[in-house]
C-alpha positions in Angstrom: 99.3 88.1 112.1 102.4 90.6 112.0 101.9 93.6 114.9 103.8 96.9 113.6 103.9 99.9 115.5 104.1 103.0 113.7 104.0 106.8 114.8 102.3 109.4 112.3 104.6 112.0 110.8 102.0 114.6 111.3 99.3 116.0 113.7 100.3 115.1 116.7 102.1 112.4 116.0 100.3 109.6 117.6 101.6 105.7 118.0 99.2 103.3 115.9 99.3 99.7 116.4 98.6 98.3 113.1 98.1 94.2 112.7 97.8 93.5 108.8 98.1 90.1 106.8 96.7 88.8 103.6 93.9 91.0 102.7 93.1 92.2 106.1 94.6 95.0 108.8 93.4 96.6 111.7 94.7 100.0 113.0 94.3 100.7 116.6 95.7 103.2 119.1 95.3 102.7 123.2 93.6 99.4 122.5 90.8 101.3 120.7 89.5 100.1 117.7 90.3 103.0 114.6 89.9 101.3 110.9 88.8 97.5 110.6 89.5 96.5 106.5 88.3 92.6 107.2 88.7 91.6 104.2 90.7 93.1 99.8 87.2 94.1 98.9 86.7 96.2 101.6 89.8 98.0 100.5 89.4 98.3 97.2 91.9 95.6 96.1 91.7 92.8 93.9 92.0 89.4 96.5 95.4 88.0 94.4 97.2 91.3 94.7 96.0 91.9 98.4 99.3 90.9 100.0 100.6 91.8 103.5 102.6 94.3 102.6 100.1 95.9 100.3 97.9 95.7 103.5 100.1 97.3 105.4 101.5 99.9 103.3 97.3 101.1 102.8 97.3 101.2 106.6 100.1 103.0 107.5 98.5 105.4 104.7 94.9 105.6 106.3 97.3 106.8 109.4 99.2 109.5 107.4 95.9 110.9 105.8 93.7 110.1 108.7 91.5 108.3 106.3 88.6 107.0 107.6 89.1 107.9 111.3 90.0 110.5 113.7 93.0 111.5 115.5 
C-alpha cells in the first residue's frame, strides 16, 4: 500500500501520514489513528472508479477540510 506524507496548508499545519490504495486510505498523524475509509462505499464512490489516486486525492482533502476528524 503506497505511504504519502503530507502537511496541511492550514491550521497549524500538521504532518499526516496517509496510506491509500484501491478503494481504501487511512490518515494518521503520530501513529494515531484519524479517518479509516476501509472500503469505496464508505466514501461515497462507486468501487470501479475508486482508484488510488482518487483515494488519495479524498484523503489529502479530509486533511485540508478536517473532515471527519480533529486537528
Amino acid at each position: 500500500m503506497p505511504v504519502l506524507e503530507y502537511t496541511r496548508s492550514q491550521g497549524q499545519r500538521l504532518t499526516y501520514q496517509i496510506e491509500y490504495d484501491q478503494g481504501e486510505y487511512f490518515i494518521q498523524r503520530d501513529g494515531v489513528m484519524k479517518k479509516a475509509v476501509p472500503d469505496p462505499i464508505v466514501a461515497g464512490v462507486a468501487t470501479s472508479e475508486a482508484s488510488p489516486d482518487l483515494m488519495r486525492r479524498m484523503a489529502i482533502a479530509d486533511i485540508e477540510a478536517l473532515i471527519g476528524m480533529d486537528e
